[in-house]
C-alpha positions as CSV (number, residue, x, y, z in Angstrom):
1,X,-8.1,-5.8,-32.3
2,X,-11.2,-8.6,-32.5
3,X,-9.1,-11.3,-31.4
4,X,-6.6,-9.7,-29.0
5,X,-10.5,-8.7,-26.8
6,X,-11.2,-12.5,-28.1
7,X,-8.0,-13.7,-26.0
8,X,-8.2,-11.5,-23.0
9,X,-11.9,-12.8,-22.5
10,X,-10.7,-16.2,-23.4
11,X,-8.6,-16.0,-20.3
12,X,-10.8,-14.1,-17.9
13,X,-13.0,-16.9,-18.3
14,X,-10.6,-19.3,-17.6
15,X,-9.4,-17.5,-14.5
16,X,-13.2,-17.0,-13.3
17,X,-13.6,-21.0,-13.6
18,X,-11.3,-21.7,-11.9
19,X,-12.2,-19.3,-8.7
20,X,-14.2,-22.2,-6.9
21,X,-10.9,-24.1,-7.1
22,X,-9.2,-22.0,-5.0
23,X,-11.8,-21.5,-2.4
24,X,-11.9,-25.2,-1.2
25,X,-10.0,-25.6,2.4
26,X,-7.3,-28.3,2.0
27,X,-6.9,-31.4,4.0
28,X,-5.2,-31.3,7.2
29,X,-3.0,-34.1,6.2
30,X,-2.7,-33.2,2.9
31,X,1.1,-32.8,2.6
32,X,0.5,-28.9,1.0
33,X,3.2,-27.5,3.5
34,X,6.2,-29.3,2.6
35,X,5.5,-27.6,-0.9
36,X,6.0,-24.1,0.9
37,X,9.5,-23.6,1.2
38,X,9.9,-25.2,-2.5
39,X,7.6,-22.4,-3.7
40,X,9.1,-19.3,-1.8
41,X,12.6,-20.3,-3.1
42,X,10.7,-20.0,-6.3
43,X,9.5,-16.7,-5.5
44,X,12.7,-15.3,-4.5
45,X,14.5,-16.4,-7.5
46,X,11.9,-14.7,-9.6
47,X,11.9,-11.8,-7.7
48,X,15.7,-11.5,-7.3
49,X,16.0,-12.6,-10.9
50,X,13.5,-9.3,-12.0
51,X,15.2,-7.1,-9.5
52,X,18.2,-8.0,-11.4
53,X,17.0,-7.3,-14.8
54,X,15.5,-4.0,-13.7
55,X,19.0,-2.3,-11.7
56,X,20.8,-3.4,-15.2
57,X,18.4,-1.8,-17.3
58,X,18.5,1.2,-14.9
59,X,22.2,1.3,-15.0
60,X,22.5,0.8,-18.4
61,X,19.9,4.2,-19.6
62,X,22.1,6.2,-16.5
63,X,25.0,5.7,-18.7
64,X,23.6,6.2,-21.6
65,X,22.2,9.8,-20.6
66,X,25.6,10.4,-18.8
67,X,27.4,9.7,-22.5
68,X,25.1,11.7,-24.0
69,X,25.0,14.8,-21.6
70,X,27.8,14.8,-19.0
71,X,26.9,18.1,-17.2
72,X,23.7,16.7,-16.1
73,X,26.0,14.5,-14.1
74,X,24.4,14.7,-10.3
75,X,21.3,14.8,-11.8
76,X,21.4,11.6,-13.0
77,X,23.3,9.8,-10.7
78,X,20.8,10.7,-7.7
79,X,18.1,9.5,-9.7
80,X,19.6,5.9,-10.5
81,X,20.7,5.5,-6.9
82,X,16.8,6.5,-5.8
83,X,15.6,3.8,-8.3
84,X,18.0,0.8,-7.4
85,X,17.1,1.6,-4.2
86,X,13.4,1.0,-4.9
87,X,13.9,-1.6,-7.3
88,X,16.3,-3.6,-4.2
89,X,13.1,-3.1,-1.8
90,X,10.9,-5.3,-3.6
91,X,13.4,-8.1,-3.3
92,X,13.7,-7.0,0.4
93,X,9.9,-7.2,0.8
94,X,9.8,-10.5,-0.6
95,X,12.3,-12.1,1.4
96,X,10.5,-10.4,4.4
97,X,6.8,-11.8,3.2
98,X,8.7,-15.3,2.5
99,X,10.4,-15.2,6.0
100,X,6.9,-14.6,7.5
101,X,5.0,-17.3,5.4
102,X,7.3,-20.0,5.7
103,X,8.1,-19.5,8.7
């Protein structure tokens, strides 16, 4: 327990020091937004690659329960399709906040 509290302060501390860094204004020629796009591509990916992970691991438990109790059928199934549909929105709402940033 000591050293998991030793590690988590270890990295707040880290993060804190590094606050002033992130509060200086850049250049105006500093080349900064030709790095945008590069890094909102990079953002989708993640997000679309999470989004990904997440509707398999959804699907995959939905048929699990459905194998294990069939009569709870339409139970189920309108639960899974409520949570892929939230799980698709966040990799909607990233390509809309990426849309808007790069843009």
């Amino acid at each position: 327990m000591r050293s998991k509290l030793q590690y988590l302060f270890m990295t707040l501390s880290a993060l804190f020091l590094a606050l002033p860094a992130y509060a200086q204004t850049a250049a105006e020629n500093s080349g900064t937004s030709s790095l945008i796009p590069i890094g909102a591509g990079i953002g989708m990916a993640i997000a679309s690659g999470l989004c990904g992970l997440g509707q398999g691991r959804a699907t995959a438990s939905a048929t699990e329960a459905l194998a294990r109790n069939p009569g709870a059928r339409a139970g189920i199934q309108l639960l899974l399709v409520l949570g892929l549909a939230f799980i698709e929105s966040l990799a909607l709402f990233t390509l809309v906040i990426i849309i808007i940033k790069v843009k």
